[in-house]
C-alpha positions, -999 to +999 in steps of 0.1 A: +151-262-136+122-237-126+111-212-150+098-178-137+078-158-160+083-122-159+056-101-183+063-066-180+044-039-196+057-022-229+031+010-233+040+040-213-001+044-218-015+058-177-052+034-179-066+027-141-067-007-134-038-021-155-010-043-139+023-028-149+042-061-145+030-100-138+052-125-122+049-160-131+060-183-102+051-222-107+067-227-069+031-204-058+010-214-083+011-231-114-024-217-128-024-173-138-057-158-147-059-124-164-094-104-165-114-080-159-138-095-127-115-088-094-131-114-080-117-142-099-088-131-114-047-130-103-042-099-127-068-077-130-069-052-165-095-028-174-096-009-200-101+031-195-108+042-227-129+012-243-154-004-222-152-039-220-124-049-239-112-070-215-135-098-209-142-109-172-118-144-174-099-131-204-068-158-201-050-180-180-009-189-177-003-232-173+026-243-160+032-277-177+070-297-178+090-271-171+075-249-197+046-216-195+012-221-221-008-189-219-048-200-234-073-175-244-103-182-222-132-180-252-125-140-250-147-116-268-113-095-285-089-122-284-050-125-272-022-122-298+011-132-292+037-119-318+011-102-331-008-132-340-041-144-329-040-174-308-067-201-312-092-204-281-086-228-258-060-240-273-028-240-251+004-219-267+045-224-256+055-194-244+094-179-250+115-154-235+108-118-256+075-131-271+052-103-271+016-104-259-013-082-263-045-089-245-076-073-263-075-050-297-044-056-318-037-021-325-009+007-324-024+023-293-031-012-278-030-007-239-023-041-225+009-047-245+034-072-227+069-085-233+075-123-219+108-129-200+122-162-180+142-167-156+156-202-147+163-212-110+184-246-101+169-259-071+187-279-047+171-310-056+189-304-091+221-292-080+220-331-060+211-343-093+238-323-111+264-332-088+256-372-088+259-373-126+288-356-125+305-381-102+289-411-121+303-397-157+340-394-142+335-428-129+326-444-158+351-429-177+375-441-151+360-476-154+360-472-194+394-461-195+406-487-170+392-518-194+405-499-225+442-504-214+441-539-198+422-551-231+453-532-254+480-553-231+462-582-231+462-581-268+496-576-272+507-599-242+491-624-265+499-614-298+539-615-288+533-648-269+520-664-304+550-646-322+582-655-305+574-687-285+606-702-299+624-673-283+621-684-249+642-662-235+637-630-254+602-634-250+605-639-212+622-605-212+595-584-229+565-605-209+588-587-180+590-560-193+550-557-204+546-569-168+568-542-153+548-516-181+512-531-172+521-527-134+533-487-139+501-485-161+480-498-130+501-474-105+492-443-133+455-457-130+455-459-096+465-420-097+443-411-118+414-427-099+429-406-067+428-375-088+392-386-100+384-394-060+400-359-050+381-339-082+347-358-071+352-343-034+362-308-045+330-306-063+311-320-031+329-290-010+322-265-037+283-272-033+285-272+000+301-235+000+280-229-023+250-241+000+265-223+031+272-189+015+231-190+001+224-197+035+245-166+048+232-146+022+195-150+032+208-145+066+220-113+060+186-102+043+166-110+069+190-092+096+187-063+066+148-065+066+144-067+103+169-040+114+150-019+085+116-029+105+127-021+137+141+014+125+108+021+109+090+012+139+112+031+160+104+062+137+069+060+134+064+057+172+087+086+176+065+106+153+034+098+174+049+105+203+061+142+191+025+148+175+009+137+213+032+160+230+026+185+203-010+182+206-007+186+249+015+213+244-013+231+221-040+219+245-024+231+277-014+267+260-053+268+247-062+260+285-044+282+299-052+312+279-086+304+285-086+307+321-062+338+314-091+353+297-113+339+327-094+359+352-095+389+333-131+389+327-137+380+367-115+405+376-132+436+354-167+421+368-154+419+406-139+463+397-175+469+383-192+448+411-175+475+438-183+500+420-218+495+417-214+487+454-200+523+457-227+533+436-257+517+457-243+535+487-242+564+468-279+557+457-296+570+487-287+607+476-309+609+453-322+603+417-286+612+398-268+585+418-297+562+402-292+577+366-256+568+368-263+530+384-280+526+355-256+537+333-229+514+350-254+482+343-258+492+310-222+497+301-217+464+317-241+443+301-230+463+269-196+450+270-204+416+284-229+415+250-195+422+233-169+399+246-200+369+247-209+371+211-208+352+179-196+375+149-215+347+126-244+348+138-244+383+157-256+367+186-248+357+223-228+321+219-254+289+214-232+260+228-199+278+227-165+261+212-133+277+210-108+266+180-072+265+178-063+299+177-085+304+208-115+327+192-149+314+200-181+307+181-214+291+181-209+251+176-237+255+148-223+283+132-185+273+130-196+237+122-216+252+090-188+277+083-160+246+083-181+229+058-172+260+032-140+268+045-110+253+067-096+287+084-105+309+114-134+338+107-111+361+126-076+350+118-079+331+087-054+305+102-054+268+090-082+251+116-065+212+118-076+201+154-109+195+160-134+222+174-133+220+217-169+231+236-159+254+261-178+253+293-166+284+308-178+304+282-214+283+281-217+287+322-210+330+314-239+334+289-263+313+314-253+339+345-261+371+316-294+357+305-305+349+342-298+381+352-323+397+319-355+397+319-381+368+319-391+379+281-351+380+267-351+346+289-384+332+266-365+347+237-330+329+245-355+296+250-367+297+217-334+305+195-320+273+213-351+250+204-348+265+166-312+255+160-320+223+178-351+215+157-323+232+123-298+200+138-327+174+134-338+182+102-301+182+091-296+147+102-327+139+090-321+153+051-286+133+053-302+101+066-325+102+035-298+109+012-276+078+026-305+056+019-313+070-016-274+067-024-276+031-013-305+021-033-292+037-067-259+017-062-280-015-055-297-009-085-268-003-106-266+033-105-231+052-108-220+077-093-193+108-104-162+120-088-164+157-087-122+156-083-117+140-111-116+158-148-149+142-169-155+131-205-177+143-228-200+115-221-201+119-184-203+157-187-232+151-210-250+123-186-244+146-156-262+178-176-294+158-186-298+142-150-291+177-136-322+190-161-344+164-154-342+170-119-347+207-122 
């Protein structure tokens, strides 16, 4: 027989770290460790609320003759089973129901566990089963067998000492004993057939038996698989929605870009022939020129408009359009995403990455070419500022990667903002935040 432990966890306590059930297997492995150190243990458990409790190889779970010995590995709090504490090193029988506590012994005790077994009969066993079986109603067969023929050879020889001067008489009954002895071998016989037939029915039961495992296990792995292929079939189905999705969103965004694109072309090409009809118009005199200038300036005004960042106030520095289609500086939307995940003009959900638009990028070039050589020198140096702003960035973050990594090399630990503090971590955090300061 093979005994699988089962050690499930009795506190409804929610500690990190803390296995909520341990299955003890001797056909994987007939050594279990339980500790603290990930490293080296099966089961890992780690206390939240006292530090250390657990020591690093705590215990270990032998499998020995059939049978499950848990040992406390020289632990700092101990291992008590039925709330006793068991000697170190020293190997304890384990029973279905015991209850086992590794650590404190205490009401609030966090790694509280309740021993169950299960017993398997492997096939090996079932052969074994089976073979005594056949050899116990055999002997009894055998035993039986002598029993009789040793009672009727008694009494064939009691009646041949008792009535030997009655020949004929005893002639009868030796005939008659005969005639008996030869039924009792015939009934015998019978039940050595039945025995025979008994002994085979047992054979075809474990062979059912065998088969209909066998289909079983069949039928789970056909289960499994189908269930895998289904998933599969999901999951790539999925994808291939979100990818279509995605194109879909991509081709829309595309083609309300070149939408836009026409529209502007087609107001500059209206405004281009009217300053066209204006320049012929030029030669009359200094009014047509008062009113080309007004044109130009109307145009750049709105050009100004539709080419400008409402972060920064500015003409776009490498222009990117989200989602939604608006537009922005790459700088300005990438610092604005940092705070928040929504659009600056519609406050919708931003979940696709930012896309650089060189449309918009090749329309501020044309405006500033057409400025003047000092708004040119101007444009120049805004660029080199939020390229030398980019560099330091990276530069700050570099640092603070390498800083991070040395305080975890030397121990250090770190805080997770997302998660609610103790007093004593709220405290830590406080004097580390005033001795920076």
């Amino acid at each position: 027989m093979i005994n699988i432990g089962t050690l499930l966890k009795q506190t409804s306590r929610n500690s990190w770290g803390i296995a909520r059930q341990m299955i003890l297997d001797p056909r994987k492995c007939d050594v279990v460790k339980v500790g603290r150190d990930p490293r080296t243990n099966d089961y890992v458990l780690d206390s939240r609320v006292t530090k250390n409790m657990i020591s690093r190889n705590h215990a270990r779970f032998k499998y020995d003759e059939g049978k499950w010995f848990i040992i406390d590995n020289n632990s700092t709090n101990g291992v008590y089973l039925n709330s006793e504490r068991i000697p170190k090193q020293e190997p304890q029988t384990l029973s279905s129901g015991d209850i086992i506590i590794f650590g404190v012994n205490m009401s609030s005790s966090e790694f509280v566990y309740k021993y169950e077994v299960e017993s398997l009969a492997s096939k090996d066993e079932i052969e074994r089963i089976r073979a005594e079986k056949e050899k116990l109603v055999q002997e009894e067969v055998e035993r039986i067998r002598k029993e009789k023929e040793k009672e009727k050879e008694q009494q064939i020889a009691g009646l041949k000492r008792k009535f030997q001067h009655e020949d004929t008489e005893y002639k009868k009954r030796l005939k008659k004993l005969e005639t008996e002895r030869c039924q009792e071998r015939l009934a015998e016989q019978r039940r050595y057939q039945k025995a025979q037939e008994e002994i085979t029915r047992i054979r075809e039961e474990a062979k059912a038996k065998e088969e209909q495992i066998a289909k079983e296990k069949r039928i789970v792995e056909e289960k499994q698989r189908k269930a895998t292929e289904e998933k599969e079939k999901e999951l790539s189905e999925k994808l291939q929605k979100s990818l279509e999705e995605l194109n879909k969103k991509r081709e829309q965004e595309r083609q309300q870009q070149d939408a836009i694109l026409r529209i502007r072309e087609e107001e500059a090409l209206k405004l281009k022939k009217e300053i066209e009809a204006l320049n012929s118009k030029v030669k009359d005199g200094t009014k047509a020129k008062q009113e080309l200038e007004k044109m130009r300036q109307h145009l750049d005004e709105s050009m100004e408009e539709e080419l400008e960042c409402c972060i920064c106030c500015s003409m776009f520095m490498k222009a990117c359009t989200l989602p939604c289609s608006h537009s922005f500086c790459e700088d300005c939307i990438t610092e604005y995403l940092n705070r928040r995940d929504e659009c600056p003009h519609c406050r919708k959900k931003v979940s696709l990455p930012i896309i650089p638009s060189v449309t918009l990028n090749n329309m501020v070039e044309r405006v500033i070419q057409s400025r003047s050589i000092e708004e040119q020198e101007k444009r120049k140096q805004a660029l080199e500022q939020r390229n030398n702003k980019g560099q330091m960035q990276a530069a700050h973050f570099e640092k603070l990667r390498k800083t991070i990594e040395t305080a975890k090399k030397n121990g250090h630990r770190f805080f997770n903002i997302k998660n609610n503090w103790s007093k004593t971590e709220k405290g830590t955090f406080k004097e580390g935040h005033r001795c920076y300061q």
